[in-house]
Backbone as CSV, one residue per row, in Angstrom:
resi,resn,N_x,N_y,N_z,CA_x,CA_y,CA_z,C_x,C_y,C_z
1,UNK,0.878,12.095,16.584,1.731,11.922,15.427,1.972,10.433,15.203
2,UNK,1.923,10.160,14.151,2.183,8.699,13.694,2.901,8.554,12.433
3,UNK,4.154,7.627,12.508,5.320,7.354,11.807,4.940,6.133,10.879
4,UNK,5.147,6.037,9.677,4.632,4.798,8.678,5.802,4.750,8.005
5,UNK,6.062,3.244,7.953,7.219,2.521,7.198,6.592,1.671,6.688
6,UNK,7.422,1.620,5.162,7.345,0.463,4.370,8.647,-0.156,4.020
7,UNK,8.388,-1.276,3.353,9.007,-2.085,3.230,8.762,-3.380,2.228
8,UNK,9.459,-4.140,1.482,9.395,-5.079,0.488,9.116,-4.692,-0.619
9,UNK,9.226,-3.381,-1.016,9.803,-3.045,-2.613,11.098,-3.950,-3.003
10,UNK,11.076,-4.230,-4.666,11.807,-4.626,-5.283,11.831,-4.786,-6.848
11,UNK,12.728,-5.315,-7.318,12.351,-5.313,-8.748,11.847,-6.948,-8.588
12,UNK,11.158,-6.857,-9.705,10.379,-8.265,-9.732,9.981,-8.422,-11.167
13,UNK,10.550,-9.924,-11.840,9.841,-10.274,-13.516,8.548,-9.939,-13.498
14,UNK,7.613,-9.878,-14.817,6.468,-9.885,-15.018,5.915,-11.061,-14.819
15,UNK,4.621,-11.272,-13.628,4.003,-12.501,-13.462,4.372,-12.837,-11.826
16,UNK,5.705,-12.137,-11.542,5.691,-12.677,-9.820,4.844,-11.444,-9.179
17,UNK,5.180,-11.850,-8.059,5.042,-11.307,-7.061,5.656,-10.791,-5.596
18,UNK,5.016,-9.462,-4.703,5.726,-8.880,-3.933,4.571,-8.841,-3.013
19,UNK,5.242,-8.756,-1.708,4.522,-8.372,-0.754,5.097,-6.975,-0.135
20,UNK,4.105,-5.551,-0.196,4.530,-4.614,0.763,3.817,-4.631,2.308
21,UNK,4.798,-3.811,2.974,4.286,-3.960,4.700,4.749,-2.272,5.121
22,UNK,3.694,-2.227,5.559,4.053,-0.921,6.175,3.397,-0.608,7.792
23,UNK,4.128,-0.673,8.373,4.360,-0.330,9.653,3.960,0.955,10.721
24,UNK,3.210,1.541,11.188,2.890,2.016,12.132,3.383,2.246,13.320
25,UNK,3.842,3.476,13.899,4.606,3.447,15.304,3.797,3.820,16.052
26,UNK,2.341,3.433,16.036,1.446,3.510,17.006,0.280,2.676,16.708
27,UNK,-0.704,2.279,17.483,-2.036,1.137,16.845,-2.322,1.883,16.008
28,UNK,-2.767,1.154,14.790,-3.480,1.507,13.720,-5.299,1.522,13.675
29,UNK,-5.766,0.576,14.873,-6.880,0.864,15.523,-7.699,2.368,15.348
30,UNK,-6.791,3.437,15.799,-7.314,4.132,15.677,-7.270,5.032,14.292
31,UNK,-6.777,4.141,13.287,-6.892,4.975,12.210,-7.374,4.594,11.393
32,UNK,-9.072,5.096,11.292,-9.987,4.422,10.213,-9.516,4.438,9.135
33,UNK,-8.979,5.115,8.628,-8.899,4.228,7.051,-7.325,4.215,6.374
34,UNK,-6.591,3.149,6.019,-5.348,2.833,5.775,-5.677,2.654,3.754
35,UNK,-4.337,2.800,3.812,-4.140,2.313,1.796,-2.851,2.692,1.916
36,UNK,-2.666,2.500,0.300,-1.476,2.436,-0.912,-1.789,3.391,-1.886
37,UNK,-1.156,4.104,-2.088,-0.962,4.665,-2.974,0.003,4.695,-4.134
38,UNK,0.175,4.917,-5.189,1.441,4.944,-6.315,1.536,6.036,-6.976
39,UNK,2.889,6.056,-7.013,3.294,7.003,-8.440,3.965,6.730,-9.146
40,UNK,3.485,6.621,-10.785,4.688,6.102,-11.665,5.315,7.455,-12.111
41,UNK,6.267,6.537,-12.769,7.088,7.960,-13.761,5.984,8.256,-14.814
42,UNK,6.051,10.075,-14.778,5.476,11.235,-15.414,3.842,10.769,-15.535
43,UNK,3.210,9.777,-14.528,1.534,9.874,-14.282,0.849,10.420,-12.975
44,UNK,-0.221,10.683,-12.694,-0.317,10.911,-11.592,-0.618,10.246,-10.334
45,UNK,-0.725,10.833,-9.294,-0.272,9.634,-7.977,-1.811,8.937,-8.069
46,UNK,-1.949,7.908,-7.740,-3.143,7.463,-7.679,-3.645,6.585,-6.646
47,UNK,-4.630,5.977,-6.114,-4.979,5.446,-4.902,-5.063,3.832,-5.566
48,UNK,-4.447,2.821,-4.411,-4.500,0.948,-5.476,-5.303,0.304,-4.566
49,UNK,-5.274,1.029,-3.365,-5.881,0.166,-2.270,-6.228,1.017,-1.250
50,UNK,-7.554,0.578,-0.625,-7.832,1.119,0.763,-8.620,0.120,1.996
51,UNK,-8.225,0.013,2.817,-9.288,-0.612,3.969,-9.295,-0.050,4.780
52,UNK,-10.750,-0.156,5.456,-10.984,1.171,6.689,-10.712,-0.295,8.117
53,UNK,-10.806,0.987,9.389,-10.909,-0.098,10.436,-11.548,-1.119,10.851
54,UNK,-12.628,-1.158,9.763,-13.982,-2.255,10.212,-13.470,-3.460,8.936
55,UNK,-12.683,-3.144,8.134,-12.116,-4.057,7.414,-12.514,-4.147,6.285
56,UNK,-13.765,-2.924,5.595,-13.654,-2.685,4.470,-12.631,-2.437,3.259
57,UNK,-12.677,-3.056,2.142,-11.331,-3.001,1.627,-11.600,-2.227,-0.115
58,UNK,-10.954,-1.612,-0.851,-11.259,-1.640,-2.510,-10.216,-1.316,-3.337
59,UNK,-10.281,-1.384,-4.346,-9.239,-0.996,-5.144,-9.480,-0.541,-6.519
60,UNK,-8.182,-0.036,-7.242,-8.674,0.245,-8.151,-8.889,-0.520,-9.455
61,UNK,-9.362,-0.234,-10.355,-9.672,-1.537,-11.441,-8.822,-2.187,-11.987
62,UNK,-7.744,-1.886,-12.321,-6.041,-1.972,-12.801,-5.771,-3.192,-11.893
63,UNK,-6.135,-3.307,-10.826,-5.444,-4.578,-9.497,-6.360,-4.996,-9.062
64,UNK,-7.477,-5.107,-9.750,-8.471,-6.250,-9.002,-8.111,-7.485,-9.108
65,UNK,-8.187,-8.161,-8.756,-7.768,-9.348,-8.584,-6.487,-10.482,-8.554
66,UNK,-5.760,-9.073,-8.634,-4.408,-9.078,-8.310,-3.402,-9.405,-7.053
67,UNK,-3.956,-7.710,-6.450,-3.872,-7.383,-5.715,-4.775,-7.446,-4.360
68,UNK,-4.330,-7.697,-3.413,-5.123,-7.809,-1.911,-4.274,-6.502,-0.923
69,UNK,-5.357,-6.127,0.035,-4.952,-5.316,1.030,-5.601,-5.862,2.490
70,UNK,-4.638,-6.007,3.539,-4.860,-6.460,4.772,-4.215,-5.846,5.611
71,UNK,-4.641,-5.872,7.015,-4.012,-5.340,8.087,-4.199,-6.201,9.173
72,UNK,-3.002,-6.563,10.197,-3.085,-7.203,11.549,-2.751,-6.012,12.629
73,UNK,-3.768,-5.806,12.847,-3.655,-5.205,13.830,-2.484,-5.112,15.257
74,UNK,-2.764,-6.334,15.624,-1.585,-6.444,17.058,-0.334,-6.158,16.681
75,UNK,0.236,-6.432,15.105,1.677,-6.118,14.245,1.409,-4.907,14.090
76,UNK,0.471,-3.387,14.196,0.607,-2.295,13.404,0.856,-2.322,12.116
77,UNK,0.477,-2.968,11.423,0.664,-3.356,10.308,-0.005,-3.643,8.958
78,UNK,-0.038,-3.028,7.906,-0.899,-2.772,6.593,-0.279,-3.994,5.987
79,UNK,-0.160,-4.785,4.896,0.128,-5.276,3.792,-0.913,-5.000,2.234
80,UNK,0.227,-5.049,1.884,-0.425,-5.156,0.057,0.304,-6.063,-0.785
81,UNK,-0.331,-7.426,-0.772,-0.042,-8.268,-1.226,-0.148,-8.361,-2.819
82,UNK,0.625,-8.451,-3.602,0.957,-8.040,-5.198,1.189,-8.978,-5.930
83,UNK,0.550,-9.585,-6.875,0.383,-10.936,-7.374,0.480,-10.646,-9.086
84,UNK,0.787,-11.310,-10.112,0.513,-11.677,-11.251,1.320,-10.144,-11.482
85,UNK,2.097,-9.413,-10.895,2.298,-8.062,-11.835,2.987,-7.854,-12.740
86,UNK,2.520,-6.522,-13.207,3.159,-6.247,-14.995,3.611,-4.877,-14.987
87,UNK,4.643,-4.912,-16.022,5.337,-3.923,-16.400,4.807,-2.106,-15.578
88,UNK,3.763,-2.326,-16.359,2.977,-1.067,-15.615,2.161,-0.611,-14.303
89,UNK,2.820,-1.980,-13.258,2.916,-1.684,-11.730,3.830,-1.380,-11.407
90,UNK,5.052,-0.693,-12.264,6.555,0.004,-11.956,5.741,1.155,-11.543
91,UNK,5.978,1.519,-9.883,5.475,2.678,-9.589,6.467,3.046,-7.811
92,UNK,6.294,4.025,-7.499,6.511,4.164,-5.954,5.476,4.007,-4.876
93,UNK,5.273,3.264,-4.462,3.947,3.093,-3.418,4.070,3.256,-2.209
94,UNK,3.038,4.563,-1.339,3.253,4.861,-0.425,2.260,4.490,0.547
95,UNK,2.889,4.423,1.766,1.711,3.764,2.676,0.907,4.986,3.081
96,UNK,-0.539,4.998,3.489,-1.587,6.404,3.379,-1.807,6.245,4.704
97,UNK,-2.477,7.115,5.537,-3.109,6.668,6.626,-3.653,8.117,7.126
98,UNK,-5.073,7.801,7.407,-6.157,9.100,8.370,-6.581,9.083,9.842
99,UNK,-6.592,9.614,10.547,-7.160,9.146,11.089,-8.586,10.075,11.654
100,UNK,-9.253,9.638,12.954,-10.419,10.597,12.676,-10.514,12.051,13.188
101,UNK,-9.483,12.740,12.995,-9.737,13.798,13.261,-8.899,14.650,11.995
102,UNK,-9.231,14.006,10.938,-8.548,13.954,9.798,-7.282,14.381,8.952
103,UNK,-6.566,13.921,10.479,-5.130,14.338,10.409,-4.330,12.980,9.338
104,UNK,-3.481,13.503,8.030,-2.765,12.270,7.214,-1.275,12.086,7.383
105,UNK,-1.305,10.755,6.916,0.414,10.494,7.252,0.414,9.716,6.175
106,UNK,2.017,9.975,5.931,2.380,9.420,4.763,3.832,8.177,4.985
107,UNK,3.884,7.346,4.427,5.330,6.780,4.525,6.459,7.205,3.424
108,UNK,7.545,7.316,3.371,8.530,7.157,2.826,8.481,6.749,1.354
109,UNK,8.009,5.703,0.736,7.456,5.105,-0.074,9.000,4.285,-0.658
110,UNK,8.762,2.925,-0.807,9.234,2.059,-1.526,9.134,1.700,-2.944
111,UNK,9.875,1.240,-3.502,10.217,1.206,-5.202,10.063,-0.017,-5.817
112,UNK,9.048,0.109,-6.500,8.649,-1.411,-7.157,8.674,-1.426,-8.721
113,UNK,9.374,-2.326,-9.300,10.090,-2.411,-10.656,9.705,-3.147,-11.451
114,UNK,8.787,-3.688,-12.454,8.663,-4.815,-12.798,8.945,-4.981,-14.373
115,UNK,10.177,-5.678,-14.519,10.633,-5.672,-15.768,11.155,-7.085,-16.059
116,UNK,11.493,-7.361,-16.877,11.876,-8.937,-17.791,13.590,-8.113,-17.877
């Protein structure tokens, strides 16, 4: 069983930026493939980011180049680093995680706002 926390939701103007972190209560080593997920109000949940354990990373077209996804390992630790965002990255983003025996975990999910 493995426990995922996030953290560094907030409201934020259009154009800054946020960093989320989500946390692991066990190595993340063994869990090939980590992401983000979102849900806005009345759309459906959708995938923004993924990197597997070998450090493959992608996203979806909406946050290319926006957005970055990383993990340090020795911290248990995902980030999704959130840059230039707009109005319509107001979503709930949850931290994802598989591992290989394709058991999923989910975090809590944090609240990200982005309004003027």
């Amino acid at each position: 069983q493995v426990q995922l926390v996030e953290s560094g939701g907030g409201l934020v103007q259009p154009g800054g930026s946020l960093r989320l972190s989500c946390t692991a209560s066990r190595s993340i080593v063994s869990l090939n493939r980590m992401g983000w997920y979102r849900a806005a109000p009345g759309k459906e949940r959708e995938l923004v980011a993924r990197i597997t354990s070998g450090g493959t990373t992608g996203y979806v077209d909406s946050v290319k180049g926006r957005f970055t996804i990383s993990r340090d390992n020795p911290k248990n630790t995902v980030y999704l680093q959130m840059n230039n965002l707009k109005p319509e990255d107001t979503a709930v983003y949850y931290c994802y995680a598989r591992d290989v025996q394709f058991r999923e975990y989910w975090g809590q999910g944090t609240q990200v706002t982005v309004s003027s």
